[in-house]
C-alpha positions in Angstrom: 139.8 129.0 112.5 136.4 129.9 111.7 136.0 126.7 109.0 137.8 124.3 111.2 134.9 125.4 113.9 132.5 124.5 111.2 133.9 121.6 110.1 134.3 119.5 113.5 130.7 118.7 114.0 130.6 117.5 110.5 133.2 115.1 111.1 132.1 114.0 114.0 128.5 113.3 112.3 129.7 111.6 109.2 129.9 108.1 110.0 125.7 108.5 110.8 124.7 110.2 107.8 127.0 108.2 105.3 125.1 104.8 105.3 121.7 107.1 104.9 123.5 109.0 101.9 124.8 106.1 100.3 121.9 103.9 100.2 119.8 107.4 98.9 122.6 107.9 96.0 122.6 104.0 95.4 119.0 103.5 95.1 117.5 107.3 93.9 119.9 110.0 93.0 121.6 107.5 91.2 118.5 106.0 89.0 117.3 109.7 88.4 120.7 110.8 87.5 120.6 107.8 84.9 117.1 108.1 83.6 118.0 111.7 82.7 120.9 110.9 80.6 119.1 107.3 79.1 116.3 109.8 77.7 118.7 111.6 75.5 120.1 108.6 74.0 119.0 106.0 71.8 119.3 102.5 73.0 117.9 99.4 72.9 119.2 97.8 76.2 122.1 95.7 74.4 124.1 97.7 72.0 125.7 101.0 72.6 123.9 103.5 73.4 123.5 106.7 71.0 123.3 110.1 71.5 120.1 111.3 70.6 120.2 114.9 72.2 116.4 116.4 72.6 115.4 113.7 69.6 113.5 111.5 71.9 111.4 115.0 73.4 110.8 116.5 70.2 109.5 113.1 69.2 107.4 112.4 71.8 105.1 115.6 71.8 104.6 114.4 68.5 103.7 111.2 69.5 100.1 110.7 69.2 99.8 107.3 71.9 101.9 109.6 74.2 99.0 112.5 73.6 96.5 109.8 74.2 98.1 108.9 77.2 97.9 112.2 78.6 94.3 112.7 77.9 93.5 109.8 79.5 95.3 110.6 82.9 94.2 114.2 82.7 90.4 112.1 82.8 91.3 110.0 85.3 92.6 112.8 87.6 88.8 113.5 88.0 88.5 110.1 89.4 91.8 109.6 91.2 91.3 112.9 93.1 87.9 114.8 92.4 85.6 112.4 93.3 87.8 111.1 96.3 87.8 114.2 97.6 84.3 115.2 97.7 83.1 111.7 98.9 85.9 111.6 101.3 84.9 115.4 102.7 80.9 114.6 102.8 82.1 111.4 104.9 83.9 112.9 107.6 81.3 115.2 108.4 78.6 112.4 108.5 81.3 110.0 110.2 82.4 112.6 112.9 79.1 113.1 113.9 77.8 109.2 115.1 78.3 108.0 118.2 82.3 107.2 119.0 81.7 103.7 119.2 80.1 103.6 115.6 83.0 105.8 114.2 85.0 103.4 114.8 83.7 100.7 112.8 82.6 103.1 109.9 85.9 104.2 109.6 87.7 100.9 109.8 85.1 99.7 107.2 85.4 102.8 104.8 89.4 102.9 105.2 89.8 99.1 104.4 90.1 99.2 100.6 92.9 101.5 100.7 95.0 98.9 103.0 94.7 96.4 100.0 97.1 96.5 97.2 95.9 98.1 94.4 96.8 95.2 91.9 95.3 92.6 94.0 92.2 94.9 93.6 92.6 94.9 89.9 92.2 91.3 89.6 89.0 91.5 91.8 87.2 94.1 89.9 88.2 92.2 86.2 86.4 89.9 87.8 83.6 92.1 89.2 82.9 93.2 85.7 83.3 90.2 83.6 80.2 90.2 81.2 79.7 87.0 81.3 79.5 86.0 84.6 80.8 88.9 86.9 78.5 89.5 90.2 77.9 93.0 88.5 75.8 92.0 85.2 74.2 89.0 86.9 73.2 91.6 90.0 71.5 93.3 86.6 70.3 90.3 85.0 68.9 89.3 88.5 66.5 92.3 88.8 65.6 92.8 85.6 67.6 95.8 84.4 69.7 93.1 82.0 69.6 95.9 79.2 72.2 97.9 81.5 74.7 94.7 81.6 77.6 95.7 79.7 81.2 94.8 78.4 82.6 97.3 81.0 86.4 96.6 80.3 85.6 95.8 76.6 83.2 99.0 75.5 85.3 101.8 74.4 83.7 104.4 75.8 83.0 102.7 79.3 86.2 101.1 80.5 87.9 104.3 81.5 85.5 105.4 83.6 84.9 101.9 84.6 88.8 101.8 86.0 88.6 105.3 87.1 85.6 104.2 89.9 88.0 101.3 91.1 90.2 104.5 91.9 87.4 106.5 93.3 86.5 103.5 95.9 90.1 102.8 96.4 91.1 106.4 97.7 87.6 107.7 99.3 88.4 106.0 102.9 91.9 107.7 102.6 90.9 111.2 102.4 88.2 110.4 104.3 90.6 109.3 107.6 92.8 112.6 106.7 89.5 115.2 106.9 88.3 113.0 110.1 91.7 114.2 111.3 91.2 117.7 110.3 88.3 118.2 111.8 89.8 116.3 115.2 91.8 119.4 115.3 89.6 122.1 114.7 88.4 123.8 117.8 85.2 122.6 118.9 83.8 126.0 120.4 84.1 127.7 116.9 81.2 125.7 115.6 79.3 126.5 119.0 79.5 130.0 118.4 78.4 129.7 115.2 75.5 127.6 115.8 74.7 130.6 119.1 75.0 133.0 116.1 72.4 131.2 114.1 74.4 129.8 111.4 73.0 127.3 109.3 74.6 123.8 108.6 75.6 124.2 105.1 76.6 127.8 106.0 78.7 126.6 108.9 80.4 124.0 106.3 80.9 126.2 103.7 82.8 129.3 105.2 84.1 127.5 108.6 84.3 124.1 108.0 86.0 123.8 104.6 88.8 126.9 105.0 89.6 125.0 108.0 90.4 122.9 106.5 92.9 123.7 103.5 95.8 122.2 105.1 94.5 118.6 104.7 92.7 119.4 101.0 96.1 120.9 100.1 97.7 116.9 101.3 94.5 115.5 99.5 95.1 117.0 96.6 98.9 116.5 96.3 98.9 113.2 96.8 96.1 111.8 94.9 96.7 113.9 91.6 100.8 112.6 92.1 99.1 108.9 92.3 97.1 109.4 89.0 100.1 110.6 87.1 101.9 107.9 88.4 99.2 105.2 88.2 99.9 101.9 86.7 99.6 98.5 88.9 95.6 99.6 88.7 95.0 100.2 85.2 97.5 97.0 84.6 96.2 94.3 86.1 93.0 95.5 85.0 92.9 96.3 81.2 96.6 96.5 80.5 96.0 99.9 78.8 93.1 98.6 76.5 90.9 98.3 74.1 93.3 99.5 71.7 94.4 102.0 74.2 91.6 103.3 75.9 92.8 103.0 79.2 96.8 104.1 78.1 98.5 106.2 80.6 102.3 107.5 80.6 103.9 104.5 82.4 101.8 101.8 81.1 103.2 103.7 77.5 106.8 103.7 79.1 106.4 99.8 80.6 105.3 98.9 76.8 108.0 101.6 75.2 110.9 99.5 77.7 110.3 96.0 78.0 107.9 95.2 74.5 109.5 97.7 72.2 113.7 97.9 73.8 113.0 102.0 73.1 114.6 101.8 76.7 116.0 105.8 75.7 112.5 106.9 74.6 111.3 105.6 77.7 113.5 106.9 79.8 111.7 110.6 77.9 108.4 109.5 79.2 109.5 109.1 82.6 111.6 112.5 82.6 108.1 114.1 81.5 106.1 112.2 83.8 108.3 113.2 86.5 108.4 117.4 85.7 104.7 116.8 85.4 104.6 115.8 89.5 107.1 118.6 90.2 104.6 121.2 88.6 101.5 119.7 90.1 103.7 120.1 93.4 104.5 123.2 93.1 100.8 124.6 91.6 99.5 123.2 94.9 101.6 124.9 97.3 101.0 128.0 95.4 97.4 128.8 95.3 96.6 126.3 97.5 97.0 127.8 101.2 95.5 128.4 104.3 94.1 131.7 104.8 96.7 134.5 106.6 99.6 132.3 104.9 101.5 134.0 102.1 103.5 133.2 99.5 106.9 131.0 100.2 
């Protein structure tokens, strides 16, 4: 009796939530389900696939362009998120202090990068820091400082941080427009008593401002580090991992591993990785990332 209770509304409901659940089993439990059994098998996208068991894993923490790629996304986290962060929390506070008028247009004019597709920015910035005639090194040339023109995609040493500041510029208005609407909802008469009690600006930032806000740094933080373990489009249009893998991250490795190499199995690893990587970083964030009073969940 009781299950038949149970079971009416379900009935009743199915015919809405089928379509949903079919297009989400089509088009992502499905894919994921795959990937998960590609990476233990060795194929080459026409034969028959072979079991490989945990071959492909054992290899790849062995594999010393997957290593690279890694260390390379574990620097760029710096500029994918870091950087953004900070630049995007000192803006809000300038920006949410002008005139509302103003704010307006500075935050239109700071958030508009981040409306662009990231590959179409690609192409501009190759083109930006072309060495021989990108705006950047003639700017140089142009006032003298020609000894600073430099290679930037070409020099070893330069062109991840050169792609890393495309990622910077690309993601400051973003967190920028989240800690604008942080501080939108922070109660107005808690800065007013602290400025009564004397409080200084940077002492009013530091232990009101900034705990206040730890429900949007906590969003910040998730998804900008998820977009540099994920990033690809960028760094692809851009350098295409190089020189000789300076700029390799996991899915520019797994794109080459796929459709260059047929390792579609070995691949498949890389994403299975790449994806328990976002899962952890999801999970470290929620956990010692929280507002203050919350505990753990």
């Amino acid at each position: 009796m009781k299950s038949s209770v149970l079971d009416a509304p379900l009935r009743k409901n199915l015919p809405f939530v089928l379509p949903g659940l079919i297009i989400y089993v089509a088009f992502v439990l499905g894919p994921i389900i795959a990937a998960v059994v590609l990476s233990f098998t060795k194929w080459d996208g026409l034969g028959r696939p072979e079991l490989a068991g945990f071959g492909n894993y054992l290899q790849l923490f062995g594999d010393e362009f997957f290593l690279k790629s890694l260390r390379n996304n574990a620097v760029l986290i710096v500029f994918y998120c870091l950087l953004p962060l900070l630049i995007g929390v000192a803006l809000a506070a300038i920006v949410s202090r002008v005139r509302k008028s103003e704010q307006l247009a500075l935050r239109t004019l700071l958030f508009m990068p981040y409306i662009m597709p990231s590959a179409v920015l690609g192409i501009i910035w190759q083109w930006l820091y072309n060495p021989a005639f990108g705006p950047i090194n003639q700017i140089l040339r142009g006032v003298g400082l020609g000894a600073l023109a430099m290679p930037w995609l070409g020099d070893f040493d330069l062109v991840l941080p050169a792609v890393g500041l495309v990622a910077t510029w690309y993601y400051f208005g973003f967190c920028m427009v989240i800690f604008l609407t942080g501080l939108q909802r922070i109660d107005p008469s808690i800065f007013e008593a602290a400025r009564i009690d004397g409080a200084k600006p940077w002492y009013t930032f530091g232990r009101i401002t900034l705990p206040l806000l730890l429900p949007e740094i906590r969003i910040v933080l998730l998804l900008t580090i998820i977009a540099s373990i994920k990033s690809f489009d960028l760094i692809f249009t851009m350098t295409r991992g190089g020189p000789a893998n300076a700029t390799l991250v996991p899915n520019i490795y797994m794109y080459e591993l796929g459709f260059q190499l047929n390792r579609y199995g070995y691949a498949a690893s890389v994403a299975i990785v790449g994806a328990i990587l976002i899962f952890a970083v999801n999970y470290a964030v929620h956990r010692f990332v929280r507002p203050a009073g919350t505990g753990a969940r």
